[in-house]
Phi, psi and omega in degrees: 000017172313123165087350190254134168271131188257003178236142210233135205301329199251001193265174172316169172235125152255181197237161163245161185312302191290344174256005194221013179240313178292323166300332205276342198280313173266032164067015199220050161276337151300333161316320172322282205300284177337278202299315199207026182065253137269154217229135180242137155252165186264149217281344143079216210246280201296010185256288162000276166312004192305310182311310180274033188204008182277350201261281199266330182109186176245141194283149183296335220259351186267092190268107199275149163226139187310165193272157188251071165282029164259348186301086169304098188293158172274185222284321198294336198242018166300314195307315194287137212235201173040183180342308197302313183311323180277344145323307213259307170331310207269315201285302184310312184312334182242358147080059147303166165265342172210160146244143196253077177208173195254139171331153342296341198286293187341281159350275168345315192267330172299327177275344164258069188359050168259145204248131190205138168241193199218178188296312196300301152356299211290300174004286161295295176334307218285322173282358190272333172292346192080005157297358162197131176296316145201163196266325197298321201292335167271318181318302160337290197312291179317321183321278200298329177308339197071035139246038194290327168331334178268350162230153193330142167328153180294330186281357188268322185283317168310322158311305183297313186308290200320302193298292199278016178267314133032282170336288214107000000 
């Protein structure tokens, strides 16, 4: 399957747990749905969340579906468990078009031709569509929240303010 996109243009977007825990902490989980409609999680990833969706529910527009551990990952991405893993089970088994998860298994998964971005990824899109007015200021958020795992080294981010002061 060398060189074959294992995601498909037209299927759902999944979401992982952890990149859809980092949006809900700032507050821009909506974005999903404005950006990509409806967003499916693996049932999980959203049983994981539960305490921090107990308040609100589960958004209508978030289609929880049970997890595929019969979904055979490709070989750079066997090692990968948990959530992500059952992430990434559920976007093949259902032939999404894109996932939505964090580094390192991002990286990982691009390379096994899964087409995949991360919160900040969502981030930009989301100022570049006019769905957010600036990026430095969630990220700030994402920082003091205790999610810097989802985001880039600081010289990489300093390349992004530069682009995106750039923009306009």
């Amino acid at each position: 399957m060398s060189g074959k996109m294992r995601t498909t243009p037209d299927g759902p977007v999944v979401v992982s747990v952890k990149t859809f825990g980092a949006l809900l902490a700032i507050r821009r989980e909506k974005l999903l749905e404005s950006m990509y409609g409806s967003v499916v999680m693996p049932r999980s990833g959203y049983d994981g969340l539960h305490d921090k969706l107990a308040a609100s529910g589960c958004p209508a527009w978030l289609d929880v579906k049970d997890d595929l551990p019969q979904v055979q990952l490709p070989p750079r991405l066997v090692a990968v468990g948990g959530h992500d893993g059952a992430s990434l089970q559920l976007a093949l088994g259902i032939g999404a078009s894109l996932v939505l998860i964090e580094e390192p298994v991002k990286e990982k998964a691009k390379l096994s031709f899964i087409k995949a971005e991360g919160t900040v990824s969502i981030l930009v899109m989301a100022y570049r569509l006019g769905l957010l007015t600036a990026v430095p200021p969630m990220v700030k958020a994402l920082e003091k929240l205790g999610y810097r795992d989802v985001l880039p080294p600081s010289d990489q981010l300093k390349v992004l303010w530069v682009a995106l002061d750039a923009m306009g």
